[in-house]
C-alpha positions as CSV (number, residue, x, y, z in Angstrom):
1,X,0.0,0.0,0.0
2,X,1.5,3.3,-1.0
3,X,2.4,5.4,2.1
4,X,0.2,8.2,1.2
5,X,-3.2,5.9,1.5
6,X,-3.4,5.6,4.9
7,X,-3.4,9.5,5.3
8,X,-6.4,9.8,2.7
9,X,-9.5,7.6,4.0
10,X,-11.6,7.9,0.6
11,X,-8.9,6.6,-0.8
12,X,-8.4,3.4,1.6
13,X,-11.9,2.9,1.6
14,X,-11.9,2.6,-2.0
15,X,-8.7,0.4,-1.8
16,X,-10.6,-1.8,0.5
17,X,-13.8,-1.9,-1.3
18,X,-12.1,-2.9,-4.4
19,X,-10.4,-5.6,-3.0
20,X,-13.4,-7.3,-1.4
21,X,-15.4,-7.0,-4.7
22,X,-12.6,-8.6,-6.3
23,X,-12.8,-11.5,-4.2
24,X,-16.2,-12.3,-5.1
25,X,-15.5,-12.2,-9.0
26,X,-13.4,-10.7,-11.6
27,X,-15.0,-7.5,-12.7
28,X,-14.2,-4.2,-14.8
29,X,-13.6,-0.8,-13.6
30,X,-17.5,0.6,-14.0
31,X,-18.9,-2.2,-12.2
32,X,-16.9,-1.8,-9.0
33,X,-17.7,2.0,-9.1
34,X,-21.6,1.0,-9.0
35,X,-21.1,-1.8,-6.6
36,X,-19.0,0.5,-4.3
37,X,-21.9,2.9,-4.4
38,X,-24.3,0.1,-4.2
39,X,-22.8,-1.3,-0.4
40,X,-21.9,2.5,0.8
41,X,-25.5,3.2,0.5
42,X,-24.7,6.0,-2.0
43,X,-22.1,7.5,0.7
44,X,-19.2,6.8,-1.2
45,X,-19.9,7.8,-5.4
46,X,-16.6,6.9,-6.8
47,X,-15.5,9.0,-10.1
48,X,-13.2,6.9,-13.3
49,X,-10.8,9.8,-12.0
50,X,-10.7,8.2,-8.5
51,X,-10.9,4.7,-9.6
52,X,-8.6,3.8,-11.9
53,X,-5.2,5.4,-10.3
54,X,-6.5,3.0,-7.5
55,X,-6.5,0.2,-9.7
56,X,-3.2,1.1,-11.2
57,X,-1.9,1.1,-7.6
58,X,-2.7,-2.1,-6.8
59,X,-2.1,-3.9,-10.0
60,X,1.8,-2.2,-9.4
61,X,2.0,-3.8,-6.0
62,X,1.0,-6.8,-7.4
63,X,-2.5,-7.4,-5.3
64,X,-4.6,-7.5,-8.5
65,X,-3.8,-8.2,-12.2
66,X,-5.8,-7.1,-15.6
67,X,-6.9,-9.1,-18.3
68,X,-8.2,-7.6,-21.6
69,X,-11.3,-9.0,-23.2
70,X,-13.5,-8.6,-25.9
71,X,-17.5,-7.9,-24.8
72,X,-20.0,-7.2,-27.1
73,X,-18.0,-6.0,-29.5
74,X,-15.8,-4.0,-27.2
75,X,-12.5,-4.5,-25.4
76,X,-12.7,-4.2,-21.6
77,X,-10.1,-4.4,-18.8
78,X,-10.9,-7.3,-16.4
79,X,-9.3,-6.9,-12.8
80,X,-9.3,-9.6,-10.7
81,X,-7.1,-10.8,-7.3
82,X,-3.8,-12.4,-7.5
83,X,-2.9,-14.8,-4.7
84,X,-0.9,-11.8,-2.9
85,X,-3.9,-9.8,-3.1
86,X,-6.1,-12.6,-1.6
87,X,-3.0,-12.9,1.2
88,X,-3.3,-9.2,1.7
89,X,-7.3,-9.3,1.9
90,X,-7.6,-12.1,4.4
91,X,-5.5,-10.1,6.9
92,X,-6.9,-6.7,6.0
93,X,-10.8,-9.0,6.7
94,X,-9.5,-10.2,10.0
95,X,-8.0,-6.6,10.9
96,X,-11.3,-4.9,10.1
97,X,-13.7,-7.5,12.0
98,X,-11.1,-7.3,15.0
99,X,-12.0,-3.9,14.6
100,X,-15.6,-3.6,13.9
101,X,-15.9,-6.3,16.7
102,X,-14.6,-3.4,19.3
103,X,-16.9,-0.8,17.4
104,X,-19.4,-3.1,18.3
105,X,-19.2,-3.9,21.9
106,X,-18.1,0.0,22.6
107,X,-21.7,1.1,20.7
108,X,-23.6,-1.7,23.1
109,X,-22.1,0.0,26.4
110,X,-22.9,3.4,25.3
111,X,-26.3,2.4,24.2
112,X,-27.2,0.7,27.6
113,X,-25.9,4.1,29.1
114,X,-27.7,6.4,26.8
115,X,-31.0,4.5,27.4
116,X,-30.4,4.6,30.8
117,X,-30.0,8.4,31.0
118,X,-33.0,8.7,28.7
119,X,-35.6,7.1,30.6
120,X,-34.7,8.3,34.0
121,X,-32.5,5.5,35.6
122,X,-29.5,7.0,36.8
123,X,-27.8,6.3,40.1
124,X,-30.2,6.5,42.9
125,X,-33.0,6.1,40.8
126,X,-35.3,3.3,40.5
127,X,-36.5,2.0,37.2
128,X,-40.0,2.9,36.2
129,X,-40.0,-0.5,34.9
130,X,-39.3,-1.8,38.2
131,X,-41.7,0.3,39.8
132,X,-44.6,-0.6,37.7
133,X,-43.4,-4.2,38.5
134,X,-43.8,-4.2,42.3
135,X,-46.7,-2.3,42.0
136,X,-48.6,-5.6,40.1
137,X,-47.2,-7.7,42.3
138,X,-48.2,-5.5,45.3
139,X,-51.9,-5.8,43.0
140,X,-51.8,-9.7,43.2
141,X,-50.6,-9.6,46.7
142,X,-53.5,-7.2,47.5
143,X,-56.2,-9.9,45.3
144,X,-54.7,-13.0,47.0
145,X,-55.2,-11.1,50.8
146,X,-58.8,-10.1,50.0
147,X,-59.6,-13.6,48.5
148,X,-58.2,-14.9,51.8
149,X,-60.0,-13.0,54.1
150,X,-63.2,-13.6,51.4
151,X,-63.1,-16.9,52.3
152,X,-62.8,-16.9,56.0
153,X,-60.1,-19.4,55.7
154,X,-57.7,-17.8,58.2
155,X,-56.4,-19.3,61.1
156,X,-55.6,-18.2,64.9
157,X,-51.8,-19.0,64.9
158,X,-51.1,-20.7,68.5
């Protein structure tokens, strides 16, 4: 990966992208710009301007070759992954769910938290969830004690 890359995320994003596509199936330049648009949700809109210098980049480190062929009349650059590029996409895969993994359990905690501050359960506080649970049981209890006494089935305790 060229030096520069890491300093410009668009650009490793792309790098990234590409690679992954690749892994599924060889494709040409346009489609990976529509498919990298496609799974960013429209967030990332790749230009040929952007593209291809990325292309050319990893074709010269050796992490995806070309192939020309003829389709429908017209020839068209084929990219695909060559065995160092699948090395170099496995670990870059295992980096990035190492990573998301983290993302992950981080968001959870500070979900919990912001839900908790939300809705009122902050230290010293109890739960309105709670509350309304002890007050049906307190209900039931209340029920049970006047079904009880309904009955006349209590007894003088010796």
């Amino acid at each position: 990966m060229a030096s520069d890359d890491r300093v410009d995320p668009i650009k490793y994003r792309i790098r990234f992208l590409i690679l992954t596509i690749l892994a599924l199936k060889p494709t040409h330049g346009y489609d990976l710009t529509k498919k990298i648009q496609e799974v960013t949700a429209g967030t990332l809109k790749p230009s040929p301007g952007s593209i291809y210098p990325v292309l050319h980049d990893l074709s010269e480190e050796g992490l995806i070759e070309e192939e020309l062929i003829v389709e429908k009349g017209r020839a068209r650059k084929i990219y695909k992954l060559t065995r160092k590029g699948m090395e170099h996409l496995l670990q870059q895969l295992n980096l990035f769910y190492e990573i998301m993994n983290n993302i992950y359990i981080l968001s959870m905690e500070a979900r919990k938290i912001l839900e908790k501050k939300l809705h009122g359960e902050s230290e010293g506080c109890v739960p309105k969830s709670i509350v309304e649970s002890l007050e049906r049981i307190r209900e039931a209890a209340g029920a049970y004690l006047k079904a009880i006494r309904d009955s006349g089935r209590i007894c003088e305790e010796d």
